[in-house]
N, C-alpha and C positions, 0 to 999 in steps of 0.2 A: 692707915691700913693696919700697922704691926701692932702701932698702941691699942688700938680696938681688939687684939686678942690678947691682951693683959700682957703684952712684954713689959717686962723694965724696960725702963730709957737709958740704961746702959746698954743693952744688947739688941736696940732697936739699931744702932749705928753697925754693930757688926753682921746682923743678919743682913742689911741693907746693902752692905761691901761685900757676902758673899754672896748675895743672891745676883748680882750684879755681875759678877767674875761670871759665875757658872751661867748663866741667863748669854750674856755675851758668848760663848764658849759656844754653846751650844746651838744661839739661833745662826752662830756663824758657819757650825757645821751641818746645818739642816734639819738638826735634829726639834726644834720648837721652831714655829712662825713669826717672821720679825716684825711684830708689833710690838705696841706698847704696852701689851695686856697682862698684868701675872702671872702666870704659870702658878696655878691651886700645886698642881703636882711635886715642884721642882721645890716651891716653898715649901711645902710640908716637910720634906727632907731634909730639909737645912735647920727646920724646927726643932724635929726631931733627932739631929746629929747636935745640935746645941744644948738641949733637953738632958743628953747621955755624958756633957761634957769639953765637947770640942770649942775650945775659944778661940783656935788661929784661925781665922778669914780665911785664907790660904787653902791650908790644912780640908778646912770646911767646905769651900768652895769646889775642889778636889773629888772630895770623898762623895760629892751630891750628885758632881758628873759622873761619876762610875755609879753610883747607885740608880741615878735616872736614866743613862741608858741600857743598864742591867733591865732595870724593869719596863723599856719602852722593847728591848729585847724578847722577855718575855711574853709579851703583849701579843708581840709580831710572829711569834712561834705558835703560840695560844690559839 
């Protein structure tokens, strides 16, 4: 899935650990359904937080939850 959007195979591991943290996080607070499907949304985020910099998993993981449900927030106001 990640190598088919042109990651390095350096940061195919770390996107993988943060999508994972935050994916966990969130389908445990309700906020995504606990399947085993992707989240297009939650990923792009993490792309995109990696794209501008962010190497700590952690760090990244973090900043994906507060920006995913900023904008599941929005949504819901919208």
């Amino acid at each position: 899935m990640l190598v088919e959007r042109g990651f390095q195979a350096m940061n195919v591991e770390l996107v993988s650990d943060a999508y994972a943290i935050a994916a966990n996080y969130l389908r445990r607070s309700g906020a995504i359904p606990d399947t085993l499907v992707t989240n297009e949304c939650l990923l792009e985020i993490i792309v995109r937080l990696l794209q501008h910099g962010e190497l700590n998993k952690i760090r990244l993981a973090n900043k994906a939850i507060a920006r995913f449900e900023a904008q599941a927030e929005a949504r819901a106001v919208a």
